[in-house]
C-alpha positions in Angstrom: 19.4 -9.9 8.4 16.8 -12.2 7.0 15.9 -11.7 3.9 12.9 -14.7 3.3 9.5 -13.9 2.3 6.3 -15.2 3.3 3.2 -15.2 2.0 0.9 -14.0 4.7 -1.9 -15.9 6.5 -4.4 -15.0 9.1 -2.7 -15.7 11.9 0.0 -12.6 11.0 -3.3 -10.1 10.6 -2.2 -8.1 13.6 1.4 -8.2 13.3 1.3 -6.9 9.7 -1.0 -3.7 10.6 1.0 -3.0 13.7 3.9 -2.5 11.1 2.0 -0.9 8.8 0.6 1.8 11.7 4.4 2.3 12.5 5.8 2.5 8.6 3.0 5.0 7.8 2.5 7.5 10.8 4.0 10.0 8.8 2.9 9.4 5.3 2.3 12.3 3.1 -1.0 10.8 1.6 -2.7 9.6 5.3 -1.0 12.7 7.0 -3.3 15.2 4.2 -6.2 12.7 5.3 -5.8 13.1 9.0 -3.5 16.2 9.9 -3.4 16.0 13.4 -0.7 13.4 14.2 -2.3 12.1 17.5 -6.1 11.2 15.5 -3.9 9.8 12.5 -1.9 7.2 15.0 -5.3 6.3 16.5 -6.8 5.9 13.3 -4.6 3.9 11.6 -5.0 0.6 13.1 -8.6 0.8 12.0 -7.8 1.5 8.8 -5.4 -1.1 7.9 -7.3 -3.9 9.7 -9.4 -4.2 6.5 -7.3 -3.4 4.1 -4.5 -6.2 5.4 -7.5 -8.6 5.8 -9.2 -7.6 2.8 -6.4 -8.4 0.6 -4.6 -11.3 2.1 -8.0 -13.1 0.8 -8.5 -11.4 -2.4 -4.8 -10.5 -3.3 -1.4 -11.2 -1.9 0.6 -10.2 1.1 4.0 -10.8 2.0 5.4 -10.5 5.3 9.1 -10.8 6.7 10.1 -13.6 9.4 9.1 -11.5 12.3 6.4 -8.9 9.9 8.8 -6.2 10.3 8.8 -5.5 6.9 5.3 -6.0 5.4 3.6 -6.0 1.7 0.0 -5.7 0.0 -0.3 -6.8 -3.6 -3.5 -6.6 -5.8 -4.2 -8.6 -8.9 -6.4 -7.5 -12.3 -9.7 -8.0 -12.2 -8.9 -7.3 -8.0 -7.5 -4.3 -8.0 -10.3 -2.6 -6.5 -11.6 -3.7 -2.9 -15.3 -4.6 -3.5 -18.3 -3.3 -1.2 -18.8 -7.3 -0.2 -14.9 -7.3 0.5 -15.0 -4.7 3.0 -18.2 -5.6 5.0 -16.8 -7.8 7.6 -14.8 -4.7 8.4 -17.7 -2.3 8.9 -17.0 -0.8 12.4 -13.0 -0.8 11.9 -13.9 1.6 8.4 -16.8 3.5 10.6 -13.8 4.0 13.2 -11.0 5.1 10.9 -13.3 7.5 8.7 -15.8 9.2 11.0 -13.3 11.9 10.2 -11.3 12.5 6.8 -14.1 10.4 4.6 -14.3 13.4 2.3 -10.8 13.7 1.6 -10.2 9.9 1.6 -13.2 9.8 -1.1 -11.2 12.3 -3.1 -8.2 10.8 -3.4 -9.7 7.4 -4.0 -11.5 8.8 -7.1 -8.4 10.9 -8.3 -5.9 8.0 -8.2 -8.4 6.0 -9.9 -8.8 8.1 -12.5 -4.7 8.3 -13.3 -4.7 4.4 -13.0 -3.7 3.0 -16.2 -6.6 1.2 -18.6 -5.4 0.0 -21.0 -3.4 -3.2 -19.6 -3.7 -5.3 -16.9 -1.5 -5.0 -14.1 -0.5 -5.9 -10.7 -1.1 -3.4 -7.8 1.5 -2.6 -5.0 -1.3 -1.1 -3.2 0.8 -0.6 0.2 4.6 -1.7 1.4 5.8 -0.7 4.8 8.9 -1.4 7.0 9.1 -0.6 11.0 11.2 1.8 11.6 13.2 0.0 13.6 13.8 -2.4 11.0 14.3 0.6 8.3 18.3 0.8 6.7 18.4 -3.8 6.9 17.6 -4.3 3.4 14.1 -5.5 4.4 12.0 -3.1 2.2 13.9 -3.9 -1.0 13.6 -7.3 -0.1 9.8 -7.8 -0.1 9.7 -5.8 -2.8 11.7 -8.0 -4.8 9.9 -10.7 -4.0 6.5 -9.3 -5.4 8.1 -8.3 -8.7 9.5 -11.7 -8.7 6.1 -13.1 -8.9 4.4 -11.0 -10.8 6.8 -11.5 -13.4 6.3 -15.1 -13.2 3.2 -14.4 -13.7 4.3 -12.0 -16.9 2.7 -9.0 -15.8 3.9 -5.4 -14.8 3.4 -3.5 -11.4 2.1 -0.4 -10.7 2.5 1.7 -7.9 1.3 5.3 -6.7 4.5 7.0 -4.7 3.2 10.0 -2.4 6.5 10.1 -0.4 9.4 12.3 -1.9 12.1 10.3 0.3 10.8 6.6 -1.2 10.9 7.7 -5.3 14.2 7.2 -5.7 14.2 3.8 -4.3 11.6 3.1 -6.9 13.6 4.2 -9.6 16.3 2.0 -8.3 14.2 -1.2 -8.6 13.2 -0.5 -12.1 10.2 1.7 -11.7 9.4 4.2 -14.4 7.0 7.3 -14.3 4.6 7.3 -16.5 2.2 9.9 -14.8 2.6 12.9 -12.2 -0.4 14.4 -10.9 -1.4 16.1 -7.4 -4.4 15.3 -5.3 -6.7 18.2 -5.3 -7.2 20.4 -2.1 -3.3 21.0 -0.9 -3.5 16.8 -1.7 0.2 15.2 -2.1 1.8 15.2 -5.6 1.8 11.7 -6.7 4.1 9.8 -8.7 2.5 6.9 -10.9 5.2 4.0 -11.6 5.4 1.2 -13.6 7.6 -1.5 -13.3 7.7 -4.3 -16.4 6.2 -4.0 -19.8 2.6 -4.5 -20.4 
């Protein structure tokens, strides 16, 4: 199995958020925004188009030779998608939230608020493998390959784990915990991770 990582351009937009729509159908954290599975699959491709396109121009994303496995990484000062970053993307947000805006709002706001402030840091804000592709060594991979440049770049990585099955991974690769909350409402329980020293 290849192993070489990519660094993203335009031209692999689509490819990455088909992934992504396959790696995250049954995501704890979209599944609480959009319970019925059929709406959530039809949603999702709306959702990550600006989020992939979003931060392959203000972050970085990593891709795999053929974008089966697929990475989104944010930098300080980044971290954040702006108003101005997501405009081009009006009608795919319009499409994706004309139901679950509330509850995306909510956990937006809570996992901001458990964010850690007082260093900067790098964001894994989304990682996904097809499942076809899942068990190859692809997902530790691409994750390797951010951590490697981030800490080229001396800085630690935080990441928010909703999915039971994935924390151990995390763990694995370094990752500590340095903050367990749940989203409010019958939201996921969340694990905050750090990986690297501030």
């Amino acid at each position: 199995m290849q192993t070489t990582m990519s660094r993203a351009e335009a031209r692999d937009a689509d490819a990455m958020v088909r992934s992504f729509c396959e790696a995250f159908a049954d995501d704890p954290g979209l599944a609480w925004i959009w319970p019925d599975r059929a709406d959530r699959i039809a949603r999702l491709p709306f959702f990550f188009e600006p989020i992939v396109g979003g931060t392959m121009l203000q972050g970085l994303a990593l891709r795999s030779e053929a974008s089966d496995a697929v990475s989104l990484w944010r930098q300080p000062g980044r971290i954040h998608p702006e108003p101005h970053e997501m405009a081009p993307w009006h009608t795919a947000m319009a499409r994706a939230f004309s139901a679950g805006a509330e509850r995306s709002q909510l956990m937006g706001a809570t996992l901001r608020a458990h964010q850690p402030a007082d260093f900067d840091w790098w964001y894994l804000q989304f990682i996904g493998v097809r499942p076809a592709a899942q068990g190859t060594g692809l997902g530790g991979a691409i994750v390797r390959s951010g951590l490697a440049l981030a800490q080229a770049a001396g800085m630690p990585v935080y990441v928010e784990v909703m999915n039971p099955d994935n924390f151990g991974y995390y763990r694995h690769v370094g990752f500590q915990v340095i903050d367990e909350f749940d989203i409010p409402d019958g939201g996921p329980h969340v694990w905050g991770m750090l990986w690297g020293q501030p």
